[in-house]
C-alpha positions as CSV (number, residue, x, y, z in Angstrom):
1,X,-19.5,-64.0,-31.1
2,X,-19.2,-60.3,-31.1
3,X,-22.4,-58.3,-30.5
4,X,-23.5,-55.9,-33.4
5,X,-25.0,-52.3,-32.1
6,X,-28.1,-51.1,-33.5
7,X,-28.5,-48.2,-36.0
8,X,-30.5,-45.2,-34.8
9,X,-31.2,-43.6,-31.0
10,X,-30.3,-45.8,-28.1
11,X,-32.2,-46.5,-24.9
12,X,-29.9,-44.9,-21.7
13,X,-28.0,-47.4,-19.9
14,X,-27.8,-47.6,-15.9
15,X,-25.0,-46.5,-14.4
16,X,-22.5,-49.5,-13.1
17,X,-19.6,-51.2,-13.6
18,X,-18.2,-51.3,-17.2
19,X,-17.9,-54.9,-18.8
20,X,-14.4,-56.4,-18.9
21,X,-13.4,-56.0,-22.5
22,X,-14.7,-51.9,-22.1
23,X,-11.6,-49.2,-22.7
24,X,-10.8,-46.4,-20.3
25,X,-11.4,-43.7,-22.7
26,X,-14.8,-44.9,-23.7
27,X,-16.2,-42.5,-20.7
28,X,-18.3,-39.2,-22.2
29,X,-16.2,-35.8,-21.5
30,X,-17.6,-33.6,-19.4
31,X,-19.7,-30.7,-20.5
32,X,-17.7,-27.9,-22.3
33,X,-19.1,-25.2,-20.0
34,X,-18.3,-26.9,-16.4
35,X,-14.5,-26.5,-16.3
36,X,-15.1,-22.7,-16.7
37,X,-18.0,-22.5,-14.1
38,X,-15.6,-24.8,-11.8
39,X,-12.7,-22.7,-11.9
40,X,-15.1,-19.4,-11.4
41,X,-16.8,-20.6,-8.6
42,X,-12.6,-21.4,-7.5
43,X,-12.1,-17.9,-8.1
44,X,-15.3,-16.6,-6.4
45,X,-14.6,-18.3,-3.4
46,X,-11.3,-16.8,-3.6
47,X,-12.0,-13.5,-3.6
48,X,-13.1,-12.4,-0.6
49,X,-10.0,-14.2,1.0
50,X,-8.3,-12.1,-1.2
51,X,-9.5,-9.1,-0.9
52,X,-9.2,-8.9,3.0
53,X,-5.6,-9.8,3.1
54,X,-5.5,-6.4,0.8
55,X,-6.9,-4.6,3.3
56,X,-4.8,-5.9,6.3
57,X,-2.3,-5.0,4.4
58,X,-3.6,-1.5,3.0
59,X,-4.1,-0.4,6.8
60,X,-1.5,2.2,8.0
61,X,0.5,1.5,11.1
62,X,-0.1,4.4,13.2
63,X,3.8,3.9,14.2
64,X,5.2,4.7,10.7
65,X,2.6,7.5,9.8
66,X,4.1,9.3,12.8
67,X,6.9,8.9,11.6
68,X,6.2,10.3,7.9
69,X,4.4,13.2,9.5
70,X,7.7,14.1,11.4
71,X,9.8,13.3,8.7
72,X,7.3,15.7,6.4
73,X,7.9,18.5,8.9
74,X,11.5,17.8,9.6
75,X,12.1,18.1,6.2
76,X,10.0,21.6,5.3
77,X,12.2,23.4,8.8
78,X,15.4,22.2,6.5
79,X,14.2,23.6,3.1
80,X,13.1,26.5,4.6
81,X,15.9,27.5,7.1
82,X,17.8,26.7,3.5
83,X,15.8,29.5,1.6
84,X,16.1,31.8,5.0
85,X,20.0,31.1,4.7
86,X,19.9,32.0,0.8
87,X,18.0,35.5,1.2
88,X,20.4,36.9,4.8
89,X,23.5,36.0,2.0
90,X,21.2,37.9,-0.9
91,X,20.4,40.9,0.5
92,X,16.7,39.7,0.5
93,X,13.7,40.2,3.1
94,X,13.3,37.3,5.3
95,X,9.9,38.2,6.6
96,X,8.0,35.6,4.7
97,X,10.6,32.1,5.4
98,X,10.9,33.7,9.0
99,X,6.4,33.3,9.0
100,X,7.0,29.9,7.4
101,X,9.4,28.7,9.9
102,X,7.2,30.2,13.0
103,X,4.3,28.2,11.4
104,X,6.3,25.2,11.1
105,X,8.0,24.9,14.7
106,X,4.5,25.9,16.2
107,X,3.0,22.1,16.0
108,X,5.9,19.1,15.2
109,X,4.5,15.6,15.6
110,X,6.1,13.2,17.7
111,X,7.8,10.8,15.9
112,X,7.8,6.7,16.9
113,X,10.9,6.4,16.4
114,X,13.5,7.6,18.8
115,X,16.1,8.2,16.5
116,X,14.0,10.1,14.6
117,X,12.8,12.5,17.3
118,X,15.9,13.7,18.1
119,X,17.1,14.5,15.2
120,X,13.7,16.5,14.2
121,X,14.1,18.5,18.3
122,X,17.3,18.9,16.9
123,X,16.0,20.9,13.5
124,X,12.8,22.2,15.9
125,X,15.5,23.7,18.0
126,X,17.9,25.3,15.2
127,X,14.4,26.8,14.0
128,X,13.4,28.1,17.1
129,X,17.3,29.9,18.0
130,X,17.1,31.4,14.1
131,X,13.6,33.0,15.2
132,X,15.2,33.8,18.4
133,X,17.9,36.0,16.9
134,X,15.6,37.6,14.1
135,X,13.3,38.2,16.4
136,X,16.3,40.3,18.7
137,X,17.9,42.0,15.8
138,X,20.7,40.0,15.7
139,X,22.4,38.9,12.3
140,X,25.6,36.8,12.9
């Protein structure tokens, strides 16, 4: 004999095992609103996880910004012995680059690398010998 469900509101069952003849999909879905809150509260939990590993990786090796400060300066002594090598074949007043240059030898970072620091003592000294023979009146 099959069982006939009343019309109209239903008294709450207990919680427990399901009868025999009861389908798998017979189960109420879960609330509309808890797979959103479950995946923020993933996501919250997740941020500050996140958000740290930006930081370690946001934080500036002291190695490499030696090494961008002397590649900086390395590169200013080349463009302006360039500019001093473009007004002695101009005709031009040097005063101004020669300042510039003076400036720019006075106070060279050390750079990390080795490789790197010898080729910007290399540029500090072609600086310093241009000064040098300015500085005694000689042109060639």
């Amino acid at each position: 004999m099959t069982a006939i469900d009343p019309i109209g509101a239903q008294p709450p069952r207990p919680p427990g095992p399901r009868a025999a003849g009861a389908s798998r999909g017979a189960a109420f879905p879960a609330p509309a609103d808890a797979a959103p809150q479950a995946a923020h509260t993933a996501a919250a939990s997740a941020a500050p996880v996140a958000l740290e590993s930006l930081l370690v990786l946001q934080q500036v090796n002291p190695a490499s910004e030696r090494d961008r400060a002397a590649h900086r300066r390395g590169q200013a002594l080349l463009a302006a012995l360039g500019r001093l090598q473009r007004l002695l074949l101009g005709e031009g007043d040097p005063a101004a680059v020669l300042d510039e240059i003076r400036t720019l030898t006075d106070d060279v970072p050390a750079a990390a690398d080795p490789a790197l620091g010898a080729a910007i003592d290399q540029v500090v000294l072609r600086a310093r010998i241009e000064l040098a023979r300015r500085a005694s009146g000689q042109t060639a």
